[in-house]
N, C-alpha and C positions, 0 to 999 in steps of 0.2 A: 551069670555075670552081674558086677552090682552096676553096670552103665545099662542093663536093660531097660529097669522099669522109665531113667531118663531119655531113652530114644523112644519110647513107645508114649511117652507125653508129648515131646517135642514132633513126633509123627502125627499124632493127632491132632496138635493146635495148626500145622502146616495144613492137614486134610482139611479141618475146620473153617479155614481160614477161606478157601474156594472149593469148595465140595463138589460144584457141579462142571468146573473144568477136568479133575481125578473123575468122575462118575462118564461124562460125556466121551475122557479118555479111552476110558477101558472099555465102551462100547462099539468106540471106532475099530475095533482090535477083530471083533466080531463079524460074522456076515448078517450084510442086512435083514435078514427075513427075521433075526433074533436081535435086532438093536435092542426093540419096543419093550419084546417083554423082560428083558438084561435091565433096559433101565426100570423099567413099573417095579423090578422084583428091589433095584436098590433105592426107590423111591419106599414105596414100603418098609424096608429094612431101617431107614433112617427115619420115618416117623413113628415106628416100630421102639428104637431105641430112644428116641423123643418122648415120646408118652413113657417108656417105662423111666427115664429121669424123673419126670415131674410126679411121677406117682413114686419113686424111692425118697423124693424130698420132701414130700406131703408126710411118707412114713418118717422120715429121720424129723422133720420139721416136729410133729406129733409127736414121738417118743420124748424129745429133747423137754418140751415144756410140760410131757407129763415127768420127766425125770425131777428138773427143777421144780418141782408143784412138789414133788414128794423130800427130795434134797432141804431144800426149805424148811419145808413143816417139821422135818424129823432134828434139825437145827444144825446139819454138817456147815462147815466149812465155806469160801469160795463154791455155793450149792449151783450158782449159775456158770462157774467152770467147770466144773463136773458136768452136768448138765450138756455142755455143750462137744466135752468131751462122748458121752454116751450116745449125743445126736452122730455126731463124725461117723465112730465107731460102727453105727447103725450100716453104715455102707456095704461093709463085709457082709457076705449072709452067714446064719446061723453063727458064727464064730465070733461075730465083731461083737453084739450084743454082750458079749460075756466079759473079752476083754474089756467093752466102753463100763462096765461095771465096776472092774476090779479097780482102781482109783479109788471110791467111794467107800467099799468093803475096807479098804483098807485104811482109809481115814477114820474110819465109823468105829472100826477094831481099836484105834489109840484113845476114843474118846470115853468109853467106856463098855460094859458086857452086853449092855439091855441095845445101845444103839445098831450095834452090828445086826444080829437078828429081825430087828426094824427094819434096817436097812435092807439087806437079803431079802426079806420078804416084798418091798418095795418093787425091786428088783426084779421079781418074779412075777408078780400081780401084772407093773407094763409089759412084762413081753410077752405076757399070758393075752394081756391085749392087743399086744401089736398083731402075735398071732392066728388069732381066731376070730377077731372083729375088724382091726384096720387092715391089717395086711388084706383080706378075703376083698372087705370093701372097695379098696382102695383096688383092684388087680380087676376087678369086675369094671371099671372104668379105665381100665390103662391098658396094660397086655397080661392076657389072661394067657399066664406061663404055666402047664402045668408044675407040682410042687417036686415030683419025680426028678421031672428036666432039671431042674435046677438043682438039684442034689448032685445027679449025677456030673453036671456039667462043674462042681465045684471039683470033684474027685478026678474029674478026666483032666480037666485044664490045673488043679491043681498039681496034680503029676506030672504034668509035662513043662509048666510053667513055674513052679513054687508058689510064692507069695503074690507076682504079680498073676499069677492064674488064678487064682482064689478067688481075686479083687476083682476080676474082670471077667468072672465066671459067668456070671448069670446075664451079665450085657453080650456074653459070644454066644452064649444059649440062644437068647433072642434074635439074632440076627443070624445065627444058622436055622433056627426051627423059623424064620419068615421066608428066608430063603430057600427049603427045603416045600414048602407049602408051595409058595410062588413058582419056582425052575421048574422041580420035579413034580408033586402033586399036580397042580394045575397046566404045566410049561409039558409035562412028558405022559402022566395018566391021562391026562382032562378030564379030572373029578371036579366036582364040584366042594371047595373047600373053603375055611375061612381062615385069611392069610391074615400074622397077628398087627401089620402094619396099615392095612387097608384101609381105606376111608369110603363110607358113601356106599358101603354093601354088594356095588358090582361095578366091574373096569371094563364091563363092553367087551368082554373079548382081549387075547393077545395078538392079532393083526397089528400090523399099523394100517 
């Protein structure tokens, strides 16, 4: 439906808004002996998906001003709205990067032969980077997702969801695979694991 992707904004600026009154809600729902580790695992999940923001806009932040450093030099157009289009773009995974391109390609195509292939090439070089150096980088200090997960979870939730499944694929990855670590690995195995939201290396235990 086209009201979905606006109730699922407007749910989340509500959730955002008192997170830990929704969080301490659905804990009361539960029996005591499992409040502690219900909340540790949503505690987790949301610094989980905390750290994987600031590490998506370090990456979109990055691409955007290597876009304009190349947009620039190659002499397109409005090179700092393009640019800033490409950063946006960067959100989507694997997909967005092509679309935040095609803007550009397609400017570079009216200006003459030699610019396009410039351009494309430009093109390819950042997300040769983004790939192999910042994204690695940057995921070794954020949440370290593996690259699997996140493919898949484009394809699962994309099919189930469409377009806002896509978008919201690799943030539902992350907070299912923190909470599959947290509940089940550590909450039902009691292995020893490392949960992608954690802070400080160990939580004592799930007692209260």
């Amino acid at each position: 439906r086209a009201d979905r992707p606006v109730i699922v904004l407007v749910g989340g600026i509500y959730l955002e808004a008192n997170p830990r009154m929704h969080v301490h809600g659905v804990a009361r729902l539960l029996p005591p002996a499992r409040r502690v580790t219900v909340l540790r695992a949503m505690h987790d999940t949301g610094n989980a998906l905390r750290l994987w923001l600031i590490g998506q806009g370090v990456v979109m932040l990055s691409m955007g001003l290597m876009m304009w450093a190349a947009y620039a030099w190659l002499g397109l157009p409005s090179a700092a709205a393009l640019a800033l289009i490409a950063a946006l773009a960067d959100f989507v995974p694997f997909i967005g990067p092509i679309l935040g391109a095609l803007p550009a390609l397609v400017i570079a195509s009216t200006i003459d032969m030699q610019t396009l292939p410039w351009t494309l090439g430009a093109v390819v070089v950042a997300q040769q980077i983004e790939s192999y150096a910042l994204m690695p980088f940057v995921q070794r200090r954020a949440v370290k997702l593996p690259p699997f997960i996140g493919l898949f979870s484009i394809v699962v939730f994309g099919t189930l969801f469409g377009l806002i499944g896509i978008i919201l694929a690799v943030p539902l990855a992350v907070a299912v695979m923190t909470l599959v670590q947290r509940l089940w690995v550590k909450g039902v195995l009691d292995e020893q694991a490392e949960v992608l939201g954690q802070q400080g290396g160990s939580d004592g235990g799930d007692k209260p």
